[in-house]
PDBQT receptor file of N, H, CA, C and O in Angstrom, charges set to zero:
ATOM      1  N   UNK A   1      40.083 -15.062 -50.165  1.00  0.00    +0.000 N 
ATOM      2  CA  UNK A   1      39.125 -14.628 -49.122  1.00  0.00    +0.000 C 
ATOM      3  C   UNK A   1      37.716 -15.108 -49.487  1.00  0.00    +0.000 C 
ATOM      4  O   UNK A   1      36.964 -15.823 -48.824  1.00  0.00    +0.000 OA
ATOM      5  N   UNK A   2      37.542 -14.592 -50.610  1.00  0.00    +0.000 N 
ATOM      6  H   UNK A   2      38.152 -14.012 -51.148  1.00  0.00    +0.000 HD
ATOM      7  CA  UNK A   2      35.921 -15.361 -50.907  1.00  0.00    +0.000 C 
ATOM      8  C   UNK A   2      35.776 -16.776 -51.121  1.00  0.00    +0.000 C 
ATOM      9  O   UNK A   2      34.706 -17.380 -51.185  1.00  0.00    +0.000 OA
ATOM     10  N   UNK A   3      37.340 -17.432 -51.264  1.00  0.00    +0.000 N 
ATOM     11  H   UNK A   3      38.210 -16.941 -51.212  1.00  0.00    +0.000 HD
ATOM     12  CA  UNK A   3      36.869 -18.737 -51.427  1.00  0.00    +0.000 C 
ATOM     13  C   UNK A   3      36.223 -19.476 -49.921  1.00  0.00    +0.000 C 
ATOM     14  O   UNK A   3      35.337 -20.318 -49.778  1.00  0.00    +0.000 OA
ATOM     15  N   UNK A   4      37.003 -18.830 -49.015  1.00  0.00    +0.000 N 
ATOM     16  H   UNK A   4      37.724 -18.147 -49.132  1.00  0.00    +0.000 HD
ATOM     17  CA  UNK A   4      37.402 -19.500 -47.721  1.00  0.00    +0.000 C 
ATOM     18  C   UNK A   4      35.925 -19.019 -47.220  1.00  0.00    +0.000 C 
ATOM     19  O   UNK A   4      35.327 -19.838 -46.522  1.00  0.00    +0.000 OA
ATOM     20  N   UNK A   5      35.301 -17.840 -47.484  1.00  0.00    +0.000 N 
ATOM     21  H   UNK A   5      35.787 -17.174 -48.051  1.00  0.00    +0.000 HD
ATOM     22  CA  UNK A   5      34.002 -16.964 -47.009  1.00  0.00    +0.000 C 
ATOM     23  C   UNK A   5      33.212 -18.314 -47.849  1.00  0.00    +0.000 C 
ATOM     24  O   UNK A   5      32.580 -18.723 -46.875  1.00  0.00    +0.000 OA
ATOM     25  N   UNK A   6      33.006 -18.822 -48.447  1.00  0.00    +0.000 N 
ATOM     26  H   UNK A   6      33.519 -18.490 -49.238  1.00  0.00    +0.000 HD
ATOM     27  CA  UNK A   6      32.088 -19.438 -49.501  1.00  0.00    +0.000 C 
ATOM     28  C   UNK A   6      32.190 -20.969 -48.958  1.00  0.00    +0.000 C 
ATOM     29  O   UNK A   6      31.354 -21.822 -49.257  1.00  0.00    +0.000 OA
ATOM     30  N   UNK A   7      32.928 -21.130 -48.410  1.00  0.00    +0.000 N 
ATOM     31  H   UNK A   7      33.607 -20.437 -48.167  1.00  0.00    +0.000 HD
ATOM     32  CA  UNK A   7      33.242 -22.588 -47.675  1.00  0.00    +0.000 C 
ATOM     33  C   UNK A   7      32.784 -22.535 -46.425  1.00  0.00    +0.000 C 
ATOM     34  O   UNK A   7      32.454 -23.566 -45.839  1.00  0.00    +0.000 OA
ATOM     35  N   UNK A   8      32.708 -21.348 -45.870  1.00  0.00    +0.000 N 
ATOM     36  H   UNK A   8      32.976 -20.510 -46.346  1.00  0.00    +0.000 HD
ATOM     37  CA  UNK A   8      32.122 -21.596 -44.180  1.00  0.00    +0.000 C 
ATOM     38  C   UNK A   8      30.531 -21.516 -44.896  1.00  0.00    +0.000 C 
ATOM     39  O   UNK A   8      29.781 -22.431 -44.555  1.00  0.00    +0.000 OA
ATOM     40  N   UNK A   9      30.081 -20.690 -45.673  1.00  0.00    +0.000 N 
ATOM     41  H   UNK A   9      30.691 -19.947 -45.951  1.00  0.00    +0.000 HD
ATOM     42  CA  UNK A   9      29.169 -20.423 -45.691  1.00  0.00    +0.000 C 
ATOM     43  C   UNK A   9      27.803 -22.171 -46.562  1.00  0.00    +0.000 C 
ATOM     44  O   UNK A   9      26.633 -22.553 -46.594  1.00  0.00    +0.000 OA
ATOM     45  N   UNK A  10      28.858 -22.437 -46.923  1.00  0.00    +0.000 N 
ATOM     46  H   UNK A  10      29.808 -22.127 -46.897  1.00  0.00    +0.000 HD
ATOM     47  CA  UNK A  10      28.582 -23.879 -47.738  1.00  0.00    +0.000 C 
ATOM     48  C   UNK A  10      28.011 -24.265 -46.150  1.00  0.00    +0.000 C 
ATOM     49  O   UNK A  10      26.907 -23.923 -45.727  1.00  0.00    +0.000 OA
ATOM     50  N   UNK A  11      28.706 -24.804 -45.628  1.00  0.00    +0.000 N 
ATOM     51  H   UNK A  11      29.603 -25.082 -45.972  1.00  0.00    +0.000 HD
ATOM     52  CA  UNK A  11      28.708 -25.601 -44.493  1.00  0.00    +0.000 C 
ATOM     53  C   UNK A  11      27.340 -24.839 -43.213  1.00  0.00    +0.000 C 
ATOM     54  O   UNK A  11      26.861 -25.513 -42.300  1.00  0.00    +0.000 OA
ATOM     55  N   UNK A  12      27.103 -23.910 -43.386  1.00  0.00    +0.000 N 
ATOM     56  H   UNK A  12      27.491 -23.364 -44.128  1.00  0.00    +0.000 HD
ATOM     57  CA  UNK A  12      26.079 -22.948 -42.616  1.00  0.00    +0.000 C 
ATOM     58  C   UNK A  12      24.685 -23.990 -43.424  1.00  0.00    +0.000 C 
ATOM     59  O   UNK A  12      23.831 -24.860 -43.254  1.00  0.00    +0.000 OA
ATOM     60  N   UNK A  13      25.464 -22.851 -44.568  1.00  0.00    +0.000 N 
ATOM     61  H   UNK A  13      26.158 -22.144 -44.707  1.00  0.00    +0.000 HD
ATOM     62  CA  UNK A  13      23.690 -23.373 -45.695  1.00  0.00    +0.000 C 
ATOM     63  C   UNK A  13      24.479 -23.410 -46.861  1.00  0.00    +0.000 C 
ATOM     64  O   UNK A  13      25.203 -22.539 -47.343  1.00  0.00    +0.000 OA
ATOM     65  N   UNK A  14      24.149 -24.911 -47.356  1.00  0.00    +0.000 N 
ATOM     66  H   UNK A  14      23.562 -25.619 -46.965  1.00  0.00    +0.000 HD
ATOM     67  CA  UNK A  14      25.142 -25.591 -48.571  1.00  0.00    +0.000 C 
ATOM     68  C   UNK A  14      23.716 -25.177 -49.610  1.00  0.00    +0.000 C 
ATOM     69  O   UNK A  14      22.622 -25.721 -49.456  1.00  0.00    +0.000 OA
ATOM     70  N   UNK A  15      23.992 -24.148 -50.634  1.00  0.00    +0.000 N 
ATOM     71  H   UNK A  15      24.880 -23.707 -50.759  1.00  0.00    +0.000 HD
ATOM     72  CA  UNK A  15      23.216 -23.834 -51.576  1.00  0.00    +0.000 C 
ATOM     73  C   UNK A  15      24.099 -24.136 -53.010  1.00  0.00    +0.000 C 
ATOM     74  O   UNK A  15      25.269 -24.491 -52.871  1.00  0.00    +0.000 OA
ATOM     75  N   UNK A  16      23.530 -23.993 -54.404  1.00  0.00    +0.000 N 
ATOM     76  H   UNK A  16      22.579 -23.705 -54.517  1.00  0.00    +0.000 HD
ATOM     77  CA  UNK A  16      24.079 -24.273 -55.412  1.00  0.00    +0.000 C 
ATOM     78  C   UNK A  16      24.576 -23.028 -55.714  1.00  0.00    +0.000 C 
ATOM     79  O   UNK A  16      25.461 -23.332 -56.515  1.00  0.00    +0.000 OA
ATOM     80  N   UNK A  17      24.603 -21.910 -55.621  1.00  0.00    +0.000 N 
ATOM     81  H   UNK A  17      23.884 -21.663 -54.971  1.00  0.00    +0.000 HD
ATOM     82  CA  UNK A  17      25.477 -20.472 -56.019  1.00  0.00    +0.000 C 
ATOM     83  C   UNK A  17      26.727 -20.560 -55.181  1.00  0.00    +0.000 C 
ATOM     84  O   UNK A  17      27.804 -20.237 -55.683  1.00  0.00    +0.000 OA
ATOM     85  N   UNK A  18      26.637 -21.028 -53.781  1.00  0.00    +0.000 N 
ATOM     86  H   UNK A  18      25.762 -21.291 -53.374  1.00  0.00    +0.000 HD
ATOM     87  CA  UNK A  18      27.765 -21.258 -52.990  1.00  0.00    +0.000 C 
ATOM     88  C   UNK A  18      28.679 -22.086 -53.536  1.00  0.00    +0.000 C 
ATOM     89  O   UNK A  18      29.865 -21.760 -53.479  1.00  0.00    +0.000 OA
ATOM     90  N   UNK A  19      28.366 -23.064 -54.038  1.00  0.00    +0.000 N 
ATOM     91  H   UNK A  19      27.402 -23.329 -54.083  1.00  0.00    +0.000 HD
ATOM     92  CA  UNK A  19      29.178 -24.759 -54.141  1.00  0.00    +0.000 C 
ATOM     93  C   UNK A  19      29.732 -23.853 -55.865  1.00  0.00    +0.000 C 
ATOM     94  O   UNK A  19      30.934 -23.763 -56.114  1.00  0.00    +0.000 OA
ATOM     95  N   UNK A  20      28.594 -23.242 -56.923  1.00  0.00    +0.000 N 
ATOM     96  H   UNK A  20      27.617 -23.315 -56.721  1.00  0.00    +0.000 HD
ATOM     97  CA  UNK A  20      28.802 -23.140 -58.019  1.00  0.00    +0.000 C 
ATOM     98  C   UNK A  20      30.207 -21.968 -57.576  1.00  0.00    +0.000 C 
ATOM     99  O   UNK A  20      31.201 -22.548 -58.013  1.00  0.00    +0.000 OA
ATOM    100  N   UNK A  21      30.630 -20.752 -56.984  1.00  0.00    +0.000 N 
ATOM    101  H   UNK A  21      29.823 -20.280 -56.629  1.00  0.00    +0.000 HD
ATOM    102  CA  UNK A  21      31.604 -19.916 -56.548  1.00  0.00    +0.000 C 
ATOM    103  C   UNK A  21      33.041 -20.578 -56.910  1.00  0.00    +0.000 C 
ATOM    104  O   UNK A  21      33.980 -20.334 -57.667  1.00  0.00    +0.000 OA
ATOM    105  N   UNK A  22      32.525 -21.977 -55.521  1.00  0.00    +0.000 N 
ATOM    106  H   UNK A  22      31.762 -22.175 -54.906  1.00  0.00    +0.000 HD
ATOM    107  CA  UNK A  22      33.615 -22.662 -55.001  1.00  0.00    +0.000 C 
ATOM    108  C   UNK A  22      34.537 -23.681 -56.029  1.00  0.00    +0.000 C 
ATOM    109  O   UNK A  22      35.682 -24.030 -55.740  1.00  0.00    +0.000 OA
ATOM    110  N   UNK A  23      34.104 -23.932 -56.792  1.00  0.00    +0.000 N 
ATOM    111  H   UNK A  23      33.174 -23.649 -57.027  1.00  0.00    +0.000 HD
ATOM    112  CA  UNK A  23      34.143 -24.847 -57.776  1.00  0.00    +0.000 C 
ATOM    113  C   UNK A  23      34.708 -24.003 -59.028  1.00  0.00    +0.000 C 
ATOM    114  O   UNK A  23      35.298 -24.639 -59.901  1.00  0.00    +0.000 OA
ATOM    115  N   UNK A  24      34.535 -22.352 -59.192  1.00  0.00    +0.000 N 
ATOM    116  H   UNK A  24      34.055 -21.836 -58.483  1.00  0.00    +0.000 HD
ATOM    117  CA  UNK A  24      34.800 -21.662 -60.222  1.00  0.00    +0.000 C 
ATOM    118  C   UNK A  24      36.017 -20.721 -59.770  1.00  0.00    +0.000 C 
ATOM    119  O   UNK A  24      36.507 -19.921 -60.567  1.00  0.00    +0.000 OA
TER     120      UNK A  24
């Protein structure tokens, strides 16, 4: 769930805590 929440949200507003989540 948070990955998929962290991927729309990339794509809204691609920040480095977002991408760093997605990646971990």
């Amino acid at each position: 769930m948070a990955r998929k929440r962290s991927t729309t949200t990339q794509l809204l507003q691609p920040t480095p805590e977002l991408t760093r989540q997605d990646v971990e």
